[in-house]
SEMAR-16259 format. One record per residue: residue in one letter; x negated, y, z of N, C-alpha, C in turn. Coordinates in nm, 4 decimals. Each point is the difference from the previous one (the first is absolute). Layout:
// residues N
<r><residu>a</residu><n_px>X</n_px><n_py>Y</n_py><n_pz>Z</n_pz><ca_px>X</ca_px><ca_py>Y</ca_py><ca_pz>Z</ca_pz><c_px>X</c_px><c_py>Y</c_py><c_pz>Z</c_pz></r>
...
END
This chain:
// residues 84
<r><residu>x</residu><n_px>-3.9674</n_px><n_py>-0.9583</n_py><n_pz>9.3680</n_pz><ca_px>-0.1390</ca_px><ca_py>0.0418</ca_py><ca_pz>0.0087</ca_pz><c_px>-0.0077</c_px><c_py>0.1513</c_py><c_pz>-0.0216</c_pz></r>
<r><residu>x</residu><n_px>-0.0589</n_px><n_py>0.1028</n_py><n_pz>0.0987</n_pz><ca_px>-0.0420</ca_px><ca_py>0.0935</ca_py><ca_pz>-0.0168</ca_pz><c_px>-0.1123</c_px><c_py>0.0671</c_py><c_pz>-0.1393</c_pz></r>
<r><residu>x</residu><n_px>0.0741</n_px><n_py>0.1100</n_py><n_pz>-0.0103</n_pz><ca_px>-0.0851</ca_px><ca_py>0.0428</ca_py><ca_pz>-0.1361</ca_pz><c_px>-0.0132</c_px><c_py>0.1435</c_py><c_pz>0.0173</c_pz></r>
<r><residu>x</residu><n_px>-0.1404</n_px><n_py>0.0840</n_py><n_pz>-0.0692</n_pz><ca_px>-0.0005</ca_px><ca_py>0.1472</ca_py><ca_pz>0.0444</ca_pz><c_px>0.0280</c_px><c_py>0.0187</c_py><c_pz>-0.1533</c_pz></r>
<r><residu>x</residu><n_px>0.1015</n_px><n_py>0.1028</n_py><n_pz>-0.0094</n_pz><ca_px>0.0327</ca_px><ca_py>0.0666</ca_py><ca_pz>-0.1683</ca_pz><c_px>-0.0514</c_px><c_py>0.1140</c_py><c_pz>-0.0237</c_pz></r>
<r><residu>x</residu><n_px>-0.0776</n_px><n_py>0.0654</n_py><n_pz>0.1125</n_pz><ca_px>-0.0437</ca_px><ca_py>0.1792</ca_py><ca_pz>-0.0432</ca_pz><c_px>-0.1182</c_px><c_py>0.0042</c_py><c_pz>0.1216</c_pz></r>
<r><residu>x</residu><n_px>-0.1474</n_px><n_py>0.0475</n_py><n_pz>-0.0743</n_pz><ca_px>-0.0720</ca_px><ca_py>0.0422</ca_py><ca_pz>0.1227</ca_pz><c_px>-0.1103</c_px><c_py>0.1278</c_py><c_pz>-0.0522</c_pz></r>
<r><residu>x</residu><n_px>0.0071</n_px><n_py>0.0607</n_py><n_pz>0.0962</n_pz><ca_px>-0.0724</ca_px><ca_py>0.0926</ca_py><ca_pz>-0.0236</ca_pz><c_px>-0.1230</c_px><c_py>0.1010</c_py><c_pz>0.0796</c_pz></r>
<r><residu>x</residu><n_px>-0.1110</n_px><n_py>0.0117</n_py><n_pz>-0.0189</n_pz><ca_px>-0.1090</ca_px><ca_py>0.0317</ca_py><ca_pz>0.0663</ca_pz><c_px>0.0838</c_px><c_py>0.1807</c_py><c_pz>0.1086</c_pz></r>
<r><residu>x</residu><n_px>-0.0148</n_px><n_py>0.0103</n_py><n_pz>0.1019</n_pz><ca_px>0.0775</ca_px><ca_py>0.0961</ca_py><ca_pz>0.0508</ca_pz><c_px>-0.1836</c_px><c_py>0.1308</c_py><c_pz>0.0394</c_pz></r>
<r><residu>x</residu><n_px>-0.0084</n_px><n_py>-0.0754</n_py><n_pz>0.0707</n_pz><ca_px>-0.1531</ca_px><ca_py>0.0621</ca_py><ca_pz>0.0860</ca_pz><c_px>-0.0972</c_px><c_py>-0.1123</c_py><c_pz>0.1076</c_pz></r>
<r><residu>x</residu><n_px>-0.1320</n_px><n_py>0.0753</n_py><n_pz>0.0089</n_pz><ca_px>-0.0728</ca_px><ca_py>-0.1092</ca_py><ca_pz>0.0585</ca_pz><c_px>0.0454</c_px><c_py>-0.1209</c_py><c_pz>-0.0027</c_pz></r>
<r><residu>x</residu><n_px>0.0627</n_px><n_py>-0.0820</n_py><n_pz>0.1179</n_pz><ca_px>-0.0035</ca_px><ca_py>-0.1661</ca_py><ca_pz>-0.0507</ca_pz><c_px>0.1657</c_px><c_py>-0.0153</c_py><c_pz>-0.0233</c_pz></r>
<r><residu>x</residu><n_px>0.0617</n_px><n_py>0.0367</n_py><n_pz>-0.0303</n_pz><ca_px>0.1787</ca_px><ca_py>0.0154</ca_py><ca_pz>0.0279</ca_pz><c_px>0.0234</c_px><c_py>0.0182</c_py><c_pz>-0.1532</c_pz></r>
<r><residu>x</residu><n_px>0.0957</n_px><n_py>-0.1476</n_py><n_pz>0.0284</n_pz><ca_px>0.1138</ca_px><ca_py>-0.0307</ca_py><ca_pz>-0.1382</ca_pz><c_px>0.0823</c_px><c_py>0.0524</c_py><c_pz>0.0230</c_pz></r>
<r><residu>x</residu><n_px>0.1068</n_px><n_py>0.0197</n_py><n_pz>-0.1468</n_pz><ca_px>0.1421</ca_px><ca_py>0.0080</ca_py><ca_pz>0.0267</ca_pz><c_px>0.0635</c_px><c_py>-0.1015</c_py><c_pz>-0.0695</c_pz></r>
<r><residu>x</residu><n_px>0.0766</n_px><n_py>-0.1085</n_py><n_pz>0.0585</n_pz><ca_px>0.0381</ca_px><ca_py>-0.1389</ca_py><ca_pz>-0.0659</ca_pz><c_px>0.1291</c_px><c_py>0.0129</c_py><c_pz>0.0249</c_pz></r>
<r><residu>x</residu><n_px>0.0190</n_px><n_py>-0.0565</n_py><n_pz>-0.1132</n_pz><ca_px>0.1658</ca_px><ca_py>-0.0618</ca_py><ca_pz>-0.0318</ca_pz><c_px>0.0589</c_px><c_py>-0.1221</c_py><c_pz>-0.0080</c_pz></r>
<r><residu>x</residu><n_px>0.0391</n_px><n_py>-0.0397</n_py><n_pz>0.0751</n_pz><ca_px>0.0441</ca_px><ca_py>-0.1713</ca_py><ca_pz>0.0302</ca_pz><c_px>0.1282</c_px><c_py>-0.0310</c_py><c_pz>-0.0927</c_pz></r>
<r><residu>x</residu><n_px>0.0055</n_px><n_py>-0.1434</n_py><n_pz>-0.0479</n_pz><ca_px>0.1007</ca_px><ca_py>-0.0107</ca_py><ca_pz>-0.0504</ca_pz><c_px>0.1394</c_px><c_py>-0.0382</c_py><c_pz>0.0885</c_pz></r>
<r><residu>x</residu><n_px>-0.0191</n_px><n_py>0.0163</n_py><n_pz>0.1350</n_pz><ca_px>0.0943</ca_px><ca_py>-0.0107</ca_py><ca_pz>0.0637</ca_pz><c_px>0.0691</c_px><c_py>0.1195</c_py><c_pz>0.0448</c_pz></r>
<r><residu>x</residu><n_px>-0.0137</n_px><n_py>0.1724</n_py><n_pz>-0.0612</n_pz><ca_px>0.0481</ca_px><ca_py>0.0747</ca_py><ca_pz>-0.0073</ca_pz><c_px>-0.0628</c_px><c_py>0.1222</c_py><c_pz>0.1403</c_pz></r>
<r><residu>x</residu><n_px>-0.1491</n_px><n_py>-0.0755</n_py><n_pz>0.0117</n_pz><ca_px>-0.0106</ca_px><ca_py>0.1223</ca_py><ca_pz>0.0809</ca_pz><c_px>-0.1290</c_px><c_py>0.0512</c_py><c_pz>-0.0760</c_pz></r>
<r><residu>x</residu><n_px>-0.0942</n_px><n_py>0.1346</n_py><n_pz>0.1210</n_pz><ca_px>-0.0609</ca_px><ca_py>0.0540</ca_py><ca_pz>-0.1026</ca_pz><c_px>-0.0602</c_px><c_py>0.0754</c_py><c_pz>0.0957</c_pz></r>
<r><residu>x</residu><n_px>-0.1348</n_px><n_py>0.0249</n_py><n_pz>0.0002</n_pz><ca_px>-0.1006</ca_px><ca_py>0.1388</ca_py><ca_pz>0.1101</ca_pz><c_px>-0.1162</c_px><c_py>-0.0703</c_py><c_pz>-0.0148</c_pz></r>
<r><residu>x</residu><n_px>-0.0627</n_px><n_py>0.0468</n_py><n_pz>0.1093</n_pz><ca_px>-0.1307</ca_px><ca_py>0.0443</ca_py><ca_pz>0.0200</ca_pz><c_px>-0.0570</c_px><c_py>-0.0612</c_py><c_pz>0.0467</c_pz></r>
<r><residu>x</residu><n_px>-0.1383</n_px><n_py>-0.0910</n_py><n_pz>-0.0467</n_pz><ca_px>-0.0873</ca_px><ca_py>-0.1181</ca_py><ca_pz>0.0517</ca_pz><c_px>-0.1217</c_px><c_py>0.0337</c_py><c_pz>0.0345</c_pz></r>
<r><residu>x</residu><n_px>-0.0360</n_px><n_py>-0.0067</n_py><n_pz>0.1421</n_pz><ca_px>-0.1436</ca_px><ca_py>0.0499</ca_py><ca_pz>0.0279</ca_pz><c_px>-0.1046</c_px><c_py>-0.1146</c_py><c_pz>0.0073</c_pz></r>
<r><residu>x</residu><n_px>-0.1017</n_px><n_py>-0.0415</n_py><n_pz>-0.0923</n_pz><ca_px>-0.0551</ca_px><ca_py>-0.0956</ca_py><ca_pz>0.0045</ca_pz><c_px>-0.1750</c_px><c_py>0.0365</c_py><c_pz>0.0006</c_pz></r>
<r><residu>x</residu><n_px>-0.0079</n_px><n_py>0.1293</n_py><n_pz>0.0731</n_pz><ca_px>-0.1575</ca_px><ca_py>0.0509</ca_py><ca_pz>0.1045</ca_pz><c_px>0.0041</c_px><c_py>-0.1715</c_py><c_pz>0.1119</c_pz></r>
<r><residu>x</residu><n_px>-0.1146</n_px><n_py>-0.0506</n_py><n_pz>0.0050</n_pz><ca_px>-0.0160</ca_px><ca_py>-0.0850</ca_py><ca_pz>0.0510</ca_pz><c_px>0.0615</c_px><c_py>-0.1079</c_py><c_pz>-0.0155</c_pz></r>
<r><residu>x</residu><n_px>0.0349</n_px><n_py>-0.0251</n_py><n_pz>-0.1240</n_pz><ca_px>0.0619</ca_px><ca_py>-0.1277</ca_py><ca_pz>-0.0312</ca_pz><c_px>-0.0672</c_px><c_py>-0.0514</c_py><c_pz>-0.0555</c_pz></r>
<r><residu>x</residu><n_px>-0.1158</n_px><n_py>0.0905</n_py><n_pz>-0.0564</n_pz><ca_px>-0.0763</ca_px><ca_py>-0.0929</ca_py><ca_pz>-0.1552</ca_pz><c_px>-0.0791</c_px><c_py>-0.0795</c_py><c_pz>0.0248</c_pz></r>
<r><residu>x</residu><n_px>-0.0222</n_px><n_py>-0.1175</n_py><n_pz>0.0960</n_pz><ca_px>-0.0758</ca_px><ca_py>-0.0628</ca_py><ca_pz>0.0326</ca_pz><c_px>-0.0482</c_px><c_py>-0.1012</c_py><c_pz>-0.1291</c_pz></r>
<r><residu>x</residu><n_px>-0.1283</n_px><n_py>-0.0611</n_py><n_pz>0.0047</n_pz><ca_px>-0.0408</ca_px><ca_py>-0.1180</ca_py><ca_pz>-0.0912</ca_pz><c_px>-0.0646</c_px><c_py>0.0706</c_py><c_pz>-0.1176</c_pz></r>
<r><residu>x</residu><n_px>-0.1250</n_px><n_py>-0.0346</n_py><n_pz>-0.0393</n_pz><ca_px>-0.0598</ca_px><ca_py>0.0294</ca_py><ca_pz>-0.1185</ca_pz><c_px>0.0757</c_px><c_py>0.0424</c_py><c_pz>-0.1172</c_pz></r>
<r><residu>x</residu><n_px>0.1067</n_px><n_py>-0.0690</n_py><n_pz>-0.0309</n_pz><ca_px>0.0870</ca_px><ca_py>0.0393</ca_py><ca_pz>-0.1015</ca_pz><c_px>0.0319</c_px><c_py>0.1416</c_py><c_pz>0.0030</c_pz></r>
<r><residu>x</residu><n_px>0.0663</n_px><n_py>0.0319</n_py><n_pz>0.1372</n_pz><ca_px>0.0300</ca_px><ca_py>0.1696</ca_py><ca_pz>0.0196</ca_pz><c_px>-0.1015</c_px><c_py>0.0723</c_py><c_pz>0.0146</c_pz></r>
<r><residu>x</residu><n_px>-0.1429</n_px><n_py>-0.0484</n_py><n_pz>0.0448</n_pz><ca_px>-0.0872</ca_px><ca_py>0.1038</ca_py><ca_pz>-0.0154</ca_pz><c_px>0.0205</c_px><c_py>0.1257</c_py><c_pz>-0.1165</c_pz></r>
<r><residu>x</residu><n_px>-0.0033</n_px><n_py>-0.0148</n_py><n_pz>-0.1465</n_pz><ca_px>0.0228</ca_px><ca_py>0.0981</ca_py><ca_pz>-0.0907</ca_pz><c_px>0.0872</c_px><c_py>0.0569</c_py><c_pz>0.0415</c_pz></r>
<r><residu>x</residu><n_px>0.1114</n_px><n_py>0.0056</n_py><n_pz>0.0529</n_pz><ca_px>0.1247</ca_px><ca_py>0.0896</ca_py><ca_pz>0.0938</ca_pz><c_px>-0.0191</c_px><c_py>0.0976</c_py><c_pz>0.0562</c_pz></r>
<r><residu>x</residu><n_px>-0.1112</n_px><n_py>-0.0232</n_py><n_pz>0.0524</n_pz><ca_px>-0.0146</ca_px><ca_py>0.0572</ca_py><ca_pz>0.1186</ca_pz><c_px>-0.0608</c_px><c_py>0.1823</c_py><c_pz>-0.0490</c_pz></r>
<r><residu>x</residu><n_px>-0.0260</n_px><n_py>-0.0249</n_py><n_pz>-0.1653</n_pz><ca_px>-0.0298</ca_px><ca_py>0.1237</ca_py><ca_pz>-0.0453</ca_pz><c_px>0.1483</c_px><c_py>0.0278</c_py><c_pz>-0.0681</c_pz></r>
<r><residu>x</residu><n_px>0.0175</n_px><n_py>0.1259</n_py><n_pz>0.0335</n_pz><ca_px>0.1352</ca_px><ca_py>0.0700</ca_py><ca_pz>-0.0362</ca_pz><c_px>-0.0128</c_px><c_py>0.0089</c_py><c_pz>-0.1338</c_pz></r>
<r><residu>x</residu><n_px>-0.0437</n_px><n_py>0.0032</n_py><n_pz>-0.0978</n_pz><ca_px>0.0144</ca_px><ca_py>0.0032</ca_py><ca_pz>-0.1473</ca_pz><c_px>0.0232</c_px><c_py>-0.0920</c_py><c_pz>-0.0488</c_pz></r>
<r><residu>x</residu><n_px>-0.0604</n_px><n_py>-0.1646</n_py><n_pz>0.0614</n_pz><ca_px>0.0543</ca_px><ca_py>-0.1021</ca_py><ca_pz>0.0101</ca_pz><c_px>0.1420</c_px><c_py>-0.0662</c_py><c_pz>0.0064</c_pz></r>
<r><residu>x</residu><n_px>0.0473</n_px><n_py>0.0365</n_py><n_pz>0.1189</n_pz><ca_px>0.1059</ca_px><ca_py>-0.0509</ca_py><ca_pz>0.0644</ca_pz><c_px>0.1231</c_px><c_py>0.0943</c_py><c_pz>-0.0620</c_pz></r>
<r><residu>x</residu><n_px>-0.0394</n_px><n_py>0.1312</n_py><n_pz>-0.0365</n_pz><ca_px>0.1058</ca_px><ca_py>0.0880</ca_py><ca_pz>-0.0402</ca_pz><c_px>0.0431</c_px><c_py>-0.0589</c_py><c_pz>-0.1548</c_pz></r>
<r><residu>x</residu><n_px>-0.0598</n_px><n_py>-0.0941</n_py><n_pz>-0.0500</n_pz><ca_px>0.0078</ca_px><ca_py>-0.1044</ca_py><ca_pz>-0.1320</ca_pz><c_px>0.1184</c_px><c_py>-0.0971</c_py><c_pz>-0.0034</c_pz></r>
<r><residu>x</residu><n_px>0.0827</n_px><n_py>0.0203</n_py><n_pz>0.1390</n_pz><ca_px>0.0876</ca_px><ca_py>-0.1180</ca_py><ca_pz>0.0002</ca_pz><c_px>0.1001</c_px><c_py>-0.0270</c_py><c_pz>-0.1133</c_pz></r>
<r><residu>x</residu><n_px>0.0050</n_px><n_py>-0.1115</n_py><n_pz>-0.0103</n_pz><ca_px>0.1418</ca_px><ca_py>-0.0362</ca_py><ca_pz>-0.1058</ca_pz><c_px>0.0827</c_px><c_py>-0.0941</c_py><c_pz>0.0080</c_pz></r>
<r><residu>x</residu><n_px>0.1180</n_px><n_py>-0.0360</n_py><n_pz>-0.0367</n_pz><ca_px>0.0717</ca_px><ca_py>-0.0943</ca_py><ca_pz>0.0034</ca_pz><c_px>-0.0887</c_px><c_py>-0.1583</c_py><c_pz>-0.1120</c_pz></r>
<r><residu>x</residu><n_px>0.0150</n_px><n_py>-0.0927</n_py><n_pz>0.0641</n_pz><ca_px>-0.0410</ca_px><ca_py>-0.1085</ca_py><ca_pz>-0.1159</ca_pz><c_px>0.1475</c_px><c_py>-0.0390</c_py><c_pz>-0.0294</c_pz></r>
<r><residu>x</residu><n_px>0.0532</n_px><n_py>-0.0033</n_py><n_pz>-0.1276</n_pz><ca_px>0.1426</ca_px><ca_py>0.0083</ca_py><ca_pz>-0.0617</ca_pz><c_px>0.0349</c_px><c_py>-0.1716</c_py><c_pz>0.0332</c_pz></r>
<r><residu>x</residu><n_px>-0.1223</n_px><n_py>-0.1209</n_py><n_pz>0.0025</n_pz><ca_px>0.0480</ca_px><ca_py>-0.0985</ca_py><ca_pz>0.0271</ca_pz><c_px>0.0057</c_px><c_py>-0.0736</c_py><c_pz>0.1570</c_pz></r>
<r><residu>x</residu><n_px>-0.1005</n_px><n_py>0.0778</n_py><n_pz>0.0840</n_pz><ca_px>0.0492</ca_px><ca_py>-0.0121</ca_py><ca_pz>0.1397</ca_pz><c_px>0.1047</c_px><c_py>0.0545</c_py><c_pz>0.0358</c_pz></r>
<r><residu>x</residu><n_px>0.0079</n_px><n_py>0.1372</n_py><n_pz>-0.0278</n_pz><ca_px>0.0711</ca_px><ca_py>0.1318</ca_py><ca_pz>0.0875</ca_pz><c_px>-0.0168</c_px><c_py>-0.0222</c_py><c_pz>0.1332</c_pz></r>
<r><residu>x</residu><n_px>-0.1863</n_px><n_py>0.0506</n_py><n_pz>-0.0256</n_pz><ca_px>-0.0360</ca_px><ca_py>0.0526</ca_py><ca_pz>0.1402</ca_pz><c_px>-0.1437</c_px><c_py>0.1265</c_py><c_pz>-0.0318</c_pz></r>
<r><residu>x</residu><n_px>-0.0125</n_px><n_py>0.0393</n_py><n_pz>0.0734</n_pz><ca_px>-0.1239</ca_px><ca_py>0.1276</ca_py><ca_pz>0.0298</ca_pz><c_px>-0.1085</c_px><c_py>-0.0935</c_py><c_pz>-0.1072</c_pz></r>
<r><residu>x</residu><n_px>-0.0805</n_px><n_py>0.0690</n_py><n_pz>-0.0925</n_pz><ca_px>-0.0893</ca_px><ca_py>-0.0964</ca_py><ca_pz>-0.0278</ca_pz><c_px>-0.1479</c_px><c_py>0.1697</c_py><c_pz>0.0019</c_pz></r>
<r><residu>x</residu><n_px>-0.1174</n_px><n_py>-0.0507</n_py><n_pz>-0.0092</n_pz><ca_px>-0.0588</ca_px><ca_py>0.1075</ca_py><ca_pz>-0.0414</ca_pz><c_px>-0.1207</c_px><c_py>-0.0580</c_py><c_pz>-0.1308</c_pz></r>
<r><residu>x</residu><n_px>-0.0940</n_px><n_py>0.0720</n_py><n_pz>-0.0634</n_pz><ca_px>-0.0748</ca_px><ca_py>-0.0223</ca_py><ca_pz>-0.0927</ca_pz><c_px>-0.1225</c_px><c_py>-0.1423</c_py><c_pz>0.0189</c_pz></r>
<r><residu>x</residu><n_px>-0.0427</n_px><n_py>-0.0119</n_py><n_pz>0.1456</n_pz><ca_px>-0.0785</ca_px><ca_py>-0.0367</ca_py><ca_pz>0.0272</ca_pz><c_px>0.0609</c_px><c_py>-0.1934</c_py><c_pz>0.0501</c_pz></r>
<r><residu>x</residu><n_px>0.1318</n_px><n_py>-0.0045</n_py><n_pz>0.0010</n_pz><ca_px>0.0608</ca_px><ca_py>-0.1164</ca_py><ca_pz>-0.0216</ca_pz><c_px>0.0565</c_px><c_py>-0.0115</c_py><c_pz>0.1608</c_pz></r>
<r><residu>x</residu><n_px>-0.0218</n_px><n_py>0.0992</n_py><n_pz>0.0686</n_pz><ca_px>0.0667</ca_px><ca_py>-0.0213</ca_py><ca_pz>0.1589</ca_pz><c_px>0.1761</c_px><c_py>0.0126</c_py><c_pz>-0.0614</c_pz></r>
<r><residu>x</residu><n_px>0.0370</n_px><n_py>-0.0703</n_py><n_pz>0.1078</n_pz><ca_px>0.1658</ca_px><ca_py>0.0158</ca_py><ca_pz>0.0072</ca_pz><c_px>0.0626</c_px><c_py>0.0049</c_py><c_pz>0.1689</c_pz></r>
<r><residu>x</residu><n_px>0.0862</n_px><n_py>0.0304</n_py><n_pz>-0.0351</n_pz><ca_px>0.0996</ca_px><ca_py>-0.0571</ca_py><ca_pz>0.1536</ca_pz><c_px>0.1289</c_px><c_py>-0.0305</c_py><c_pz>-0.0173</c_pz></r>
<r><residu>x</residu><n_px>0.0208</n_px><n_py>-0.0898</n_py><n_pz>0.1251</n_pz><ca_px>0.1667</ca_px><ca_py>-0.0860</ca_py><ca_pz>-0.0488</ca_pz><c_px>0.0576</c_px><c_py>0.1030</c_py><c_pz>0.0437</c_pz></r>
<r><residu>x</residu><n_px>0.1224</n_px><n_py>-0.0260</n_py><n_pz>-0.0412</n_pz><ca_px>0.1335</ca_px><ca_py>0.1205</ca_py><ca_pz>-0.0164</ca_pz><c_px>0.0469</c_px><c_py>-0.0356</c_py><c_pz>0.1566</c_pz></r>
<r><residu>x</residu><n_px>-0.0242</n_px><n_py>-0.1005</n_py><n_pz>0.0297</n_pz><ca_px>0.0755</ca_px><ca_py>-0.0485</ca_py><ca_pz>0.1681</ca_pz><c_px>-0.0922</c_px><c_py>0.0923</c_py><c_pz>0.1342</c_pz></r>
<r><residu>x</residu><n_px>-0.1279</n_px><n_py>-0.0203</n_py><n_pz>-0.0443</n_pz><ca_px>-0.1097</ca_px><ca_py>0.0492</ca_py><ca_pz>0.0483</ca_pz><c_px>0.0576</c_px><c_py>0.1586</c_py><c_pz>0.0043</c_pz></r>
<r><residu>x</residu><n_px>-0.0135</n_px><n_py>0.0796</n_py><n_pz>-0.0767</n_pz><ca_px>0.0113</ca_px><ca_py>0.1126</ca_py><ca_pz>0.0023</ca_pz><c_px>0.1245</c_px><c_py>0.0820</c_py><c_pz>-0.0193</c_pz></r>
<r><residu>x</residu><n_px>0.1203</n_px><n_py>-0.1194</n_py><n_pz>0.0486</n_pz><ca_px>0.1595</ca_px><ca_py>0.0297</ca_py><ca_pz>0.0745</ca_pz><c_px>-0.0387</c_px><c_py>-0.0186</c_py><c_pz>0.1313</c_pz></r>
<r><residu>x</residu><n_px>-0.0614</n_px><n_py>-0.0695</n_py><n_pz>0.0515</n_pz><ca_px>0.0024</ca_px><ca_py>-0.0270</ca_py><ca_pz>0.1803</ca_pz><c_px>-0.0828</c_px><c_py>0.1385</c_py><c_pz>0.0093</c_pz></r>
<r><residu>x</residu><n_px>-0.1188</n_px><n_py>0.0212</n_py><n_pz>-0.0451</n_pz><ca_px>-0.0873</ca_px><ca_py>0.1089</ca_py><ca_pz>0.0239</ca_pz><c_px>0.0840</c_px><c_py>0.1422</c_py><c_pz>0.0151</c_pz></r>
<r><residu>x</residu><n_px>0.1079</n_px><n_py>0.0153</n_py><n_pz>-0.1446</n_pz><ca_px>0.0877</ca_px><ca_py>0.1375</ca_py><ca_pz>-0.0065</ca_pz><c_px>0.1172</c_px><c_py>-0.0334</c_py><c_pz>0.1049</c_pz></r>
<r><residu>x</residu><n_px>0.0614</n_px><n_py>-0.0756</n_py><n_pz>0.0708</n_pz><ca_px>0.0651</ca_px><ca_py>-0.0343</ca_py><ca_pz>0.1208</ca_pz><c_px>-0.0841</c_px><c_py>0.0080</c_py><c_pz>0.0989</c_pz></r>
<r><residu>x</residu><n_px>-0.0719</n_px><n_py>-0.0295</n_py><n_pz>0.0245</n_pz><ca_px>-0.1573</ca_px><ca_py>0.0269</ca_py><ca_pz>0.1442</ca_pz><c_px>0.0017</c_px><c_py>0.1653</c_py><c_pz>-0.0094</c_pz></r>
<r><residu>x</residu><n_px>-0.0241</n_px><n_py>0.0318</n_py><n_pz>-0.1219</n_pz><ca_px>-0.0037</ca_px><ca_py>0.1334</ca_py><ca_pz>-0.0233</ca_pz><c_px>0.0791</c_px><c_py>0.1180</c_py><c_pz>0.0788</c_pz></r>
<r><residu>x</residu><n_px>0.1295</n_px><n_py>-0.0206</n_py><n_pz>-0.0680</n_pz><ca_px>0.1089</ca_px><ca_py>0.0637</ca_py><ca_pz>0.0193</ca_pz><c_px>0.0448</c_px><c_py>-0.0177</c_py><c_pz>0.1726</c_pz></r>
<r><residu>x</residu><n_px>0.0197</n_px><n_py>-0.1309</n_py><n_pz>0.0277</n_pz><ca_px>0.0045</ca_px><ca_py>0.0234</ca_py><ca_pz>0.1339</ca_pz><c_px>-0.1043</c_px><c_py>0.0637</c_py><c_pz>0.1144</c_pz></r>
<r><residu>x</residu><n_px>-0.1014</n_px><n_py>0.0432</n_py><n_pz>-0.0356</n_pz><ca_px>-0.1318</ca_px><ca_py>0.0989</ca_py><ca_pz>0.0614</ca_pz><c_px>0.0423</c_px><c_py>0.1130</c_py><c_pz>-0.0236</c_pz></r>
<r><residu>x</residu><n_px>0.0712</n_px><n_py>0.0271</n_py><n_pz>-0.1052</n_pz><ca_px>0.0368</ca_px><ca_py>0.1489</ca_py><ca_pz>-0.0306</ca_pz><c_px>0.1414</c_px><c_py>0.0447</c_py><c_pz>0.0739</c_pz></r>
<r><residu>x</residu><n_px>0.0594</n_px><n_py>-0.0712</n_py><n_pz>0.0642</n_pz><ca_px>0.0953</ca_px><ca_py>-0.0027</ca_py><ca_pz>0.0765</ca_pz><c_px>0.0204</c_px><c_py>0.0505</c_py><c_pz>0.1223</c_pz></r>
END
């Protein structure tokens, strides 16, 4: 099972996550925040709040939104291959 060990608010909507499968960059999640839950996201003082939850190990923020660690490995692979 996938797990994120390090994340960190970079700019506007972009993480920097650390997988426990030894990789590591840059997550753009502008237009990802769909669903009432992400509404609060969608303000940058908000979303720049991210943290690890120590018993998921995944993205969690204040307002109780999360995302799976699988979710936002396919997204940083979608990613990376656009940047290609």
């Amino acid at each position: 099972m996938l797990h994120i060990k390090a994340a960190k608010h970079i700019f506007d909507f972009k993480l920097w996550l650390s997988f426990d499968d030894g990789s590591s960059g840059e997550v753009d999640l502008n237009g990802m925040l769909i669903g009432s839950i992400f509404e609060p996201l969608k303000n940058i003082d908000v979303f720049s709040q991210v943290a690890i939850d120590s018993e998921l190990e995944t993205v969690v923020w204040p307002n109780g939104a999360d995302l799976a660690p699988k979710y936002l490995k396919e997204l940083y692979n979608k990613q990376i291959k656009q940047d290609k």
